[in-house]
Structures are given as C-alpha cells and as structure tokens.
N, C-alpha and C positions, 0 to 999 in steps of 0.2 A: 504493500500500500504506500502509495506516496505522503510523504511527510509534512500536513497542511500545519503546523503547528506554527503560529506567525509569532517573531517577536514581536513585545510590545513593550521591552527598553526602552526607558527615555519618551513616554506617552504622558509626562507630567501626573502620575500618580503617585508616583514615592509617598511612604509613609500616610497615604490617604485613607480613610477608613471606608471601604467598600464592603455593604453587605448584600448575600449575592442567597436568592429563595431556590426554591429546586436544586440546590446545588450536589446532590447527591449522585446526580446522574445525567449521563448526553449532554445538553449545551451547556447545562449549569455544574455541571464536574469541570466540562473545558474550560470554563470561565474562572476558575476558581483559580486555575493552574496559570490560565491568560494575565488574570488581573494580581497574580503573585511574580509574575515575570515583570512586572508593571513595579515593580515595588512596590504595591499596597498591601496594607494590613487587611486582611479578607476575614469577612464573619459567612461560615456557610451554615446554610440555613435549609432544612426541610424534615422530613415528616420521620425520617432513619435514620439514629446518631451512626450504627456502624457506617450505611453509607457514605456519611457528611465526615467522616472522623478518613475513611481510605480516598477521601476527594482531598483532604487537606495531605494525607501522606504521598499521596501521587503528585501532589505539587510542591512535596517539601515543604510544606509550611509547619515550622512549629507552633507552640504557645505563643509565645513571644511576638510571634505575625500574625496570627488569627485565632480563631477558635470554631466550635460547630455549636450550635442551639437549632433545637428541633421549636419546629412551629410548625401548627395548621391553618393554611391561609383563608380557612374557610372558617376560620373563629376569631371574633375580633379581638378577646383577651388573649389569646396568644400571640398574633399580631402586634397589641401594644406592647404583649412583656418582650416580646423578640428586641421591638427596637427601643427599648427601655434600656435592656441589657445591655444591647450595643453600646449606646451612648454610656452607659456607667462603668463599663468595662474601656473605652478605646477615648471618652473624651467627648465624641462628636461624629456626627454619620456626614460621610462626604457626599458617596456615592451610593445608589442600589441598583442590582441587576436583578429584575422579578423574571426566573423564568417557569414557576411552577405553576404548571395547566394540566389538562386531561385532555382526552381525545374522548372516551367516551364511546359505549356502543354504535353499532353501525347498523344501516338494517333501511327497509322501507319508512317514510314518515307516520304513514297512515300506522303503522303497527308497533310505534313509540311510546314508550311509557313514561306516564310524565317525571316520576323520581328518577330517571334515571337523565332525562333533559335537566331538571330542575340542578342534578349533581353538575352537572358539567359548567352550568351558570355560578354557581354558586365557588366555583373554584379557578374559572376561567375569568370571571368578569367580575362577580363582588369578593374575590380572593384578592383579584388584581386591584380594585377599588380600596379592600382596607390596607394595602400593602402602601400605597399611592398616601392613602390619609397620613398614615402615621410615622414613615419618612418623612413626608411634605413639613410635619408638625418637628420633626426632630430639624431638619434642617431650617426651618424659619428661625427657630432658634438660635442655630449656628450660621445666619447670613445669607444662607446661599448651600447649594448642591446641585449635584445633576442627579437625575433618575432614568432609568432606562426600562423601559416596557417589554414583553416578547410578545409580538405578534403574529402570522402566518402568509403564506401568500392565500391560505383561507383569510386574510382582514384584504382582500380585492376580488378575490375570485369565487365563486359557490363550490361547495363541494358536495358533489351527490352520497356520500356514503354520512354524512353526519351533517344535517343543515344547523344541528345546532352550535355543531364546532366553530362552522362558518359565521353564525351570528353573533358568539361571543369573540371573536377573534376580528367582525368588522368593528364590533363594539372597544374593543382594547384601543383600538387607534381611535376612534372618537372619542374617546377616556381620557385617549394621549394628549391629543390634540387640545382638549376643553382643560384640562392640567394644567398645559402649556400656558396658556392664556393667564390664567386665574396665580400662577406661582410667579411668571416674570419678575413681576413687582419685588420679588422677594429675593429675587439672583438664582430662583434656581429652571434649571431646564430639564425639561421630559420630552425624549424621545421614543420611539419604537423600533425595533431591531425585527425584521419580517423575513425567517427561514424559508426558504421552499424546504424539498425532503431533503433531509437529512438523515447520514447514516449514524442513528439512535436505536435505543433497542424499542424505543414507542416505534418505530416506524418500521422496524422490522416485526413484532407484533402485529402489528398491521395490515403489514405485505408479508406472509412470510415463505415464500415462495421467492429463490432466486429469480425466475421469469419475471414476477411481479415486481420486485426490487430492480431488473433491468428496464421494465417499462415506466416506473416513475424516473427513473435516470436518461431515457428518449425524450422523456416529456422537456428536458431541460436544451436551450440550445447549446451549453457547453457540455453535453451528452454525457453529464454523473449524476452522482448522488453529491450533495454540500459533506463536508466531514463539520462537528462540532466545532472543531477547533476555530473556524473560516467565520462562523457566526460570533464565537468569543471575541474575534477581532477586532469584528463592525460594533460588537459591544465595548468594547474596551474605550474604542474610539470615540464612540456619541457619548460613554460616561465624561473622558477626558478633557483636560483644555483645550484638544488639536481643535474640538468642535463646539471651542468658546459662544459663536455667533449661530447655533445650531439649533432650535427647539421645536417642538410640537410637528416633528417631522416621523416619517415610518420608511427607514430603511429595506428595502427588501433585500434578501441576501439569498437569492433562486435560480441562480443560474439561467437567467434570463425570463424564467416562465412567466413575469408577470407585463415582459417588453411586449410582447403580442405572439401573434401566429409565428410558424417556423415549419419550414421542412423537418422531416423526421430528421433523427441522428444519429449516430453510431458511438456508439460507449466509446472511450479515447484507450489505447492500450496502453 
C-alpha cells in the first residue's frame, strides 16, 4: 500500500490543545497521529478507552502530550465533562476535530424503523450539535479557536442505501456553516472536512466484498479509495493557522466525486 501519511510539521500547532471525538478509529485514529506530528497536545476522545489508549500509542503520544476520555456524543453530560476535562487538564481547548458518526442501517425507506433513523440523528447531527456547543463555550472563553466538523460527500450528494445518513450529513455543513457565522465575533472558525470512501473499517463493513470496495474506488476520478490519513491532513489544515482567513467552509476530500460526471476509471496500480 502506498504510504498517504502526510507531514504536518510546522502547520503552526505546536503545543496546541486539540481535542479530537471518534478518535478510536479510521479518520479519527489518523488524526490523532496527524495532529501529534503537528506538535499538539491531542485529547482522544470516544466511546472505547482500549481503542482511544492504542490510537495514542500508535502515534507515540505519551501522558505528557495527550490523554484518552471516553465520551458519548449522544449525551450532553458527557459532552460537557469531556470538554470540562480538557480544559482542567491542558489549560484551554485550541482546536477540535469531531469525527464521530454512524452510518446506520441500510435497506429500502419505506421498511425503516424509526429508532433506528432516530439513532443515526441523534449521533450524526445532535452529537455533532453538542460537540459544537460546548467547545464553542470553552473557546469563547479562551479568545478564539478553530473547530473542524466531519462531513460526507453524502452533505452534497443523496445516497440510496441510507437517506438518512445523507440528511444528517447535509445537515453537518449547515450546522457548519450557521456556527461559522454566529462564532466569528469570537475568533473562532468552523469548518467541515467532507471524505468521499474511504478505506475505514465503516466502509469496508459496508462494502464488504472486494468487487464492491473496487466499484466505490471507479466511482472516484482518481480511480481509489481516500486512505484516512489524506482526510487527517485537510483536517489538520482547516484546524491550523495555514487557514487563518478560512470559515464556514466544507472541504470535500473525494477524489473528485463531488467535481461532476466522469468516465469510468481504472484502479491506478
């Protein structure tokens, strides 16, 4: 496998305090690793200490540079003790990378059950909502920060296997977006970071058929799959100072899927 792992030396994070949700796994393990190559003090955060505890040893990070707290983004008391802790623990919240979501059953609409729509909302959209509140509240405090949202090339495109993945995902950059606006005043900025597939074990779950994993890689015109790492980067970046003059923007990071139509393609060897 070719080696996407992008430095991000010298991205103006040194000793920043970035706290980073999902981080247990796929784009939020690579983030963890991205934004410790960055020199920040990373707080990883999700639902599995063993997870969140081998996210920080795969990126060398000791005590000293981070630590792991489990949170459910889908509870608001957890929520504020997470970034409670932060801030008691490290001083002050710089930055955040939210990337914990669900994909959520698949299947016809007509034969959808509503607790299981309802779960997907409830962790996609008001997950991402109190995640947004209670950063936003720690950095008013401290001046200013940047936050960073995870969106899909589902927040542009429909997708027939789960409409509701699509509606909380168009909802995250509207979230983004209406953030953006309302936090300026305060120095800080929210953007969105928008994967196409990526090779995660959500999307191999998913697809799990080699065939099907090569047909979401045609769909792209750079004819792959994204690796996590490629997403950590554009993340790294819209936390960072490089994208001082940046906000209430949604990066897509899809190997072209969301440019338009395209001739089929051939996987690159």
């Amino acid at each position: 496998m070719n080696d996407f792992r992008t430095p991000t030396t010298g991205a103006g994070l040194e000793d920043k305090v970035v706290l980073i949700t999902g981080a247990g796994s796929g784009i939020g393990r690579a983030a963890v690793a991205a934004f410790a190559d960055a020199g920040a003090l990373v707080i990883a955060a999700g639902r599995r200490t063993a997870l969140l505890q081998e996210s920080l040893e795969l990126a060398k990070v000791d005590r000293s540079r981070g630590m792991a707290l489990t949170c459910d983004v889908t509870d608001e008391d957890s929520v504020g003790s997470l970034v409670d802790t932060a801030v008691s623990e490290f001083g002050r919240l710089d930055a955040a990378l939210n990337t914990a979501g669900t994909f959520g059953p698949t299947g016809p609409l007509a034969e959808a059950r509503y607790e299981d729509a309802a779960a997907v909302v409830a962790t996609n959209l008001m997950g991402m909502w109190l995640c947004l509140k209670h950063q936003a509240r720690a950095m008013i405090d401290a001046g200013g920060g940047s936050i960073v949202t995870t969106g899909s090339v589902a927040s542009f495109l429909g997708h027939s296997g789960s409409p509701m993945y699509a509606a909380t995902k168009h909802g995250v950059v509207g979230l983004t977006k209406a953030a953006a606006l309302q936090l300026a005043p305060h120095g800080i900025r929210v953007n969105a970071v928008c994967p196409g597939s990526t090779d995660t074990d959500m999307l191999r779950e998913l697809y799990p058929s080699g065939d099907q994993l090569q047909a979401r890689a045609r769909r792209a015109p750079l004819g792959r799959l994204g690796e996590p790492e490629e997403v950590a980067a554009a993340a790294v970046w819209l936390a960072s100072p490089s994208s001082s003059y940046v906000t209430g923007q949604a990066l897509a990071v899809d190997g072209g899927v969301t440019a338009g139509t395209a001739a089929p393609t051939k996987a690159p060897k």
